[in-house]
C-alpha positions as MATLAB code, in Angstrom:
seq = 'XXXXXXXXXXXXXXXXXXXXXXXXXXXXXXXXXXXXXXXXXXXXXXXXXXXXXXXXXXXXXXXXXXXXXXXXXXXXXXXXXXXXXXXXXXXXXXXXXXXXXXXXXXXXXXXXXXXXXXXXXXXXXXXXXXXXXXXXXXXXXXXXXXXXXXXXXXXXXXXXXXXXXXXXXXXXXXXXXXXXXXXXXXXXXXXXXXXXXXXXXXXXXXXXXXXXXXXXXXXXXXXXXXXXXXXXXXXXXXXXXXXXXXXXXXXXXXXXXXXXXXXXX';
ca = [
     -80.193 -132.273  233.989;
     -81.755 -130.028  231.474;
     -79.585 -128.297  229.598;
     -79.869 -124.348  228.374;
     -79.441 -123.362  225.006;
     -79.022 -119.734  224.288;
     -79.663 -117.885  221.542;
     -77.574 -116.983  218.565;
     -78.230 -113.810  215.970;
     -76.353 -112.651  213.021;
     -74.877 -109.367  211.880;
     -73.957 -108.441  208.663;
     -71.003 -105.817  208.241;
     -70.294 -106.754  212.235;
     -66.384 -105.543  212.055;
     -67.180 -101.582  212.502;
     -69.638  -99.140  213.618;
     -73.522 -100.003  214.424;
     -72.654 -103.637  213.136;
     -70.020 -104.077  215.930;
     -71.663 -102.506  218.774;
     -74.813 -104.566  217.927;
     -72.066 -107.589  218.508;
     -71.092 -106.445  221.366;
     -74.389 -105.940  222.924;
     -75.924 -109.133  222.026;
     -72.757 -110.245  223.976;
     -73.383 -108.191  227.137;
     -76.567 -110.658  227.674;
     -76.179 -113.625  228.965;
     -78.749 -115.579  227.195;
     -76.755 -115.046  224.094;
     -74.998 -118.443  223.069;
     -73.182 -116.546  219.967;
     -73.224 -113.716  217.377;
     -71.912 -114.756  213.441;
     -70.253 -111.428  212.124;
     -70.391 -111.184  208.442;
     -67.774 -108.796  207.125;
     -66.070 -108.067  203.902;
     -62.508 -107.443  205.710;
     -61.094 -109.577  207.929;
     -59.377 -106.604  209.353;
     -61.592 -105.062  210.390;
     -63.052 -108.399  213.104;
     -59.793 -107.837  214.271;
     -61.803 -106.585  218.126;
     -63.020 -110.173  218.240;
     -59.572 -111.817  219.333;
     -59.181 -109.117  222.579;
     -63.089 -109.177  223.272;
     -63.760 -110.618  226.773;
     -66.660 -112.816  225.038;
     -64.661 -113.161  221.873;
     -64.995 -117.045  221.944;
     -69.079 -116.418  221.449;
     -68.207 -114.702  218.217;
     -67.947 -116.914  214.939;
     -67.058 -114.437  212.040;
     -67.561 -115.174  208.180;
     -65.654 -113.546  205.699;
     -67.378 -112.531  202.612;
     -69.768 -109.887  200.719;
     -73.559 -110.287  202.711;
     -75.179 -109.931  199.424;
     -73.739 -113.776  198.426;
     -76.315 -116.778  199.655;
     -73.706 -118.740  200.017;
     -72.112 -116.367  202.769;
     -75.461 -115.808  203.918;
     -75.689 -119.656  205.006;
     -72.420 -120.176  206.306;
     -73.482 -117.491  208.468;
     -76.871 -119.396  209.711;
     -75.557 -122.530  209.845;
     -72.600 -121.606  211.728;
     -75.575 -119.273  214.309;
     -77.718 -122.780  214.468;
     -74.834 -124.602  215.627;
     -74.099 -121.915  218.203;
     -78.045 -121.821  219.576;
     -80.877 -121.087  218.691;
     -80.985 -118.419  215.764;
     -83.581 -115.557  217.512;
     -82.431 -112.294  215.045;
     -81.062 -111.280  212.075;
     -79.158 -107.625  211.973;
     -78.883 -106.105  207.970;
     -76.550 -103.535  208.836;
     -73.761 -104.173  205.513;
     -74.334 -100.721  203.628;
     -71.682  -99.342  201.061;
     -71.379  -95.531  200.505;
     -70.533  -93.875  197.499;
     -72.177  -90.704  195.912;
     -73.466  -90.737  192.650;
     -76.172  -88.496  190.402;
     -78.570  -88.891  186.956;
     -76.552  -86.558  185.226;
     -73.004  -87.724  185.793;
     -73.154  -91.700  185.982;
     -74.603  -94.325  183.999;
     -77.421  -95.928  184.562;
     -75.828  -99.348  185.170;
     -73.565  -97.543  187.579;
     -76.744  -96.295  189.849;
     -78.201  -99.626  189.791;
     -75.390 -101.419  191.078;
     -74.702  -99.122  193.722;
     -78.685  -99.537  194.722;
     -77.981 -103.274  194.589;
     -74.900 -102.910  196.501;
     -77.156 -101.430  199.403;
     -80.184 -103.506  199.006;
     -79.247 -107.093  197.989;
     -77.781 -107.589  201.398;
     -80.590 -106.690  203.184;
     -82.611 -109.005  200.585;
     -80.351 -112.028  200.921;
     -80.429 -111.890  204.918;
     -84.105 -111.556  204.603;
     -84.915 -114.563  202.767;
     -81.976 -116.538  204.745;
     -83.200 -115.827  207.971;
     -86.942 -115.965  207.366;
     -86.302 -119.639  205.875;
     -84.421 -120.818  208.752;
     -87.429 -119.077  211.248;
     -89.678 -121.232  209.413;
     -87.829 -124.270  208.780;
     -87.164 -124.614  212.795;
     -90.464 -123.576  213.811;
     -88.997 -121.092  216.382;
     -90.198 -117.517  214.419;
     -87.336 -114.887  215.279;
     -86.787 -111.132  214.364;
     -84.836 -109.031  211.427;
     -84.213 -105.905  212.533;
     -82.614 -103.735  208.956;
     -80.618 -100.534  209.361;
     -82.334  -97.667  206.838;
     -81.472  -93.660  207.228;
     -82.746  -91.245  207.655;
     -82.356  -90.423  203.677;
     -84.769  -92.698  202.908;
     -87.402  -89.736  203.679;
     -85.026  -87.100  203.556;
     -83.023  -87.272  200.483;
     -79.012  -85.800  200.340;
     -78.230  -84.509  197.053;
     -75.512  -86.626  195.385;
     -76.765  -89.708  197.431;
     -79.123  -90.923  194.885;
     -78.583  -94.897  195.020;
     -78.345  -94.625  199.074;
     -81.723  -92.905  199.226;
     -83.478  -95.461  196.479;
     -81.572  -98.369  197.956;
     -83.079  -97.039  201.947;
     -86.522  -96.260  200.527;
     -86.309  -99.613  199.437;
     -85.334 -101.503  202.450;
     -88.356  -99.690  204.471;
     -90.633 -101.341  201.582;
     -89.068 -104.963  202.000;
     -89.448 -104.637  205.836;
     -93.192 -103.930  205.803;
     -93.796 -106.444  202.941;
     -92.169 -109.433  205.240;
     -93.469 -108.143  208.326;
     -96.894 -108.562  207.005;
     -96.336 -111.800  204.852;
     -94.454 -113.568  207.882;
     -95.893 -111.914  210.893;
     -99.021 -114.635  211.265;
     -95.966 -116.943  211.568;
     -94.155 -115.773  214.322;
     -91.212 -113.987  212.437;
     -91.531 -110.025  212.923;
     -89.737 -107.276  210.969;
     -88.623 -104.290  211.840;
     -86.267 -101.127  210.709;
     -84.182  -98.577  212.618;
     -83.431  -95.304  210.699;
     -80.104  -93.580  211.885;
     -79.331  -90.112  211.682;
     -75.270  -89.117  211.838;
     -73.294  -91.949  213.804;
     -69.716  -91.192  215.090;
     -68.359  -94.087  213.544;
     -64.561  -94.917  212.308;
     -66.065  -93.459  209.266;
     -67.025  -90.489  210.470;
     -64.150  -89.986  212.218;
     -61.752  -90.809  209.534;
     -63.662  -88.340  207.357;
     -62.927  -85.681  210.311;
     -59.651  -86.445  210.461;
     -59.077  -85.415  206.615;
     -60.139  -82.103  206.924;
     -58.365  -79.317  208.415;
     -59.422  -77.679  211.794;
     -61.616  -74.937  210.462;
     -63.089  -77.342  207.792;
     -63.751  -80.176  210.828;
     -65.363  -77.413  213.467;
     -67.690  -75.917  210.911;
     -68.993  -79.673  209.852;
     -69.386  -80.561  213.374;
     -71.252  -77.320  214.085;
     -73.766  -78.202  211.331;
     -74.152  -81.465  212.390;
     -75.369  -80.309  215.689;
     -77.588  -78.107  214.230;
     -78.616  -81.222  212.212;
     -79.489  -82.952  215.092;
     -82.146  -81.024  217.634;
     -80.130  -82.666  220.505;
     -76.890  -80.944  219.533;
     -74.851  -83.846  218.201;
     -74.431  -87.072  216.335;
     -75.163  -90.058  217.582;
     -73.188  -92.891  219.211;
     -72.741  -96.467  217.186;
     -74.227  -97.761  220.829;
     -77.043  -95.903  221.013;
     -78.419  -97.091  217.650;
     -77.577 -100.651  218.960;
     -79.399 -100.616  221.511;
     -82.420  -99.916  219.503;
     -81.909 -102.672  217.370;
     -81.272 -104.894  220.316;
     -84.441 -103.860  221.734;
     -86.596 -104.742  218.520;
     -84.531 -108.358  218.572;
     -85.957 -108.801  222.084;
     -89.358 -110.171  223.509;
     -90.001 -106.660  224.791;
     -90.692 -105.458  221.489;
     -92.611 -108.796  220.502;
     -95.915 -106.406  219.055;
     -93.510 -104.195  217.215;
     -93.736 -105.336  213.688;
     -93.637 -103.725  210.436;
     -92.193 -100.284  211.634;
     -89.165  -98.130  210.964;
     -88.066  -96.141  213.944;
     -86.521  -93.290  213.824;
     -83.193  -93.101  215.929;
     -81.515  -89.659  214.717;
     -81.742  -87.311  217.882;
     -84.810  -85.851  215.895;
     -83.077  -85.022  213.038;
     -85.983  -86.531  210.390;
     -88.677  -83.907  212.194;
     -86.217  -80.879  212.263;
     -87.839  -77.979  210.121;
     -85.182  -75.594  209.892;
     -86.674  -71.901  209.822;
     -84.879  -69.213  208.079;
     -86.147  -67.006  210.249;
     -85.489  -68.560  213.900;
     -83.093  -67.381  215.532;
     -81.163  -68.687  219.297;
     -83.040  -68.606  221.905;
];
């Protein structure tokens, strides 16, 4: 009797937001043998223990930036199937500008952003190659990595960045079966979000909504599914000639030119 084996991925920062709905996603198909979470809380993995497919979900606790973590995480996706994809979604936000923080500040926050994008790289594109099979890293960008936020300086450099890697492995690994792509973001509803909503008072949260819709030439932000599902499709044999690119999903945000002068139509 021949037996199936499905295929396994990893996501890094898998507890919240795009990182969990990429999860649970990957678990809606049934080819999917298992998803390794990383995630720096074990709080926040706390969805895996009431998830209907919760037993295909191996979690590792620990900061996606470490190798070490980084391994557990493939070897523990190996086990489960065959590893197929590799999600760098682990991002850490905190403002910061030239003129009030140190330089060693700004380069650890760029680290903080890039390095685990880096380290999953270089873990998954070694296990691709070691087992022959190729496979697919899909990393999250922004939108601010073309369209800088003031204040945001190490998040924009640290994006900008992560665009660069992408194309540089896509092209390096590409003749050997491993393809590399990015999804840029606009505004996600996330727990984030709407913890940052919840701080403000009404007239403070309307008005921030408003501009976000503004923002976003399809009236609002997105959904932590709908980016998913992007990043699912790049991870998938229907998008086995995309390779190298960064996609844009921000409702149109990154081609918005606001005019001073338009008015509603």
């Amino acid at each position: 009797m021949e037996v199936t084996v499905g295929r396994s991925y990893v996501v890094t920062g898998g507890g919240r937001g795009i990182g969990r709905a990429v999860a649970e996603r990957l678990l809606g198909d049934a080819g999917t043998g298992g998803v390794v979470a990383i995630e720096r809380d074990p709080d926040a993995l706390a969805w895996v223990r009431d998830h209907p497919a919760g037993s295909r979900v191996r979690t590792v606790i620990g900061d996606a930036s470490d190798e070490a973590v980084a391994e557990r995480a493939a070897d523990a996706a190996q086990e489960a199937g065959v590893l197929t994809g590799w999600v760098n979604n682990a991002a850490v936000f905190r403002d910061a500008s030239v003129h009030s923080d140190s330089t060693r500040v700004l380069l650890d926050l760029v680290s903080a952003n890039l390095a685990p994008a880096l380290t999953g790289c270089a873990t998954a594109v070694r296990r691709f190659l070691a087992a022959g099979t190729g496979g697919a890293i899909v990393n999250v960008s922004s939108h601010q990595a073309r369209r800088a936020v003031p204040g945001c300086t190490p998040y924009v450099t640290a994006k900008a960045a992560i665009e660069g890697l992408t194309r540089a492995l896509a092209v390096e690994y590409g003749p050997r079966g491993v393809r590399v792509n990015a999804v840029a973001p606009g505004s996600v509803r996330t727990e984030r979000y709407d913890e940052f909503l919840a701080g403000q008072d009404a007239g403070t949260a309307a008005r921030i909504e408003r501009e976000m819709s503004l923002l976003h030439p399809l009236g609002r932000v997105a959904r932590a599914d709908e980016v998913a599902a992007a990043i699912v499709h790049l991870l998938s044999e229907d998008a086995g000639f995309i390779n190298g690119a960064t996609v844009p999903v921000d409702g149109g945000r990154s081609v918005l030119a606001r005019d001073p002068e338009a008015h509603d139509s």
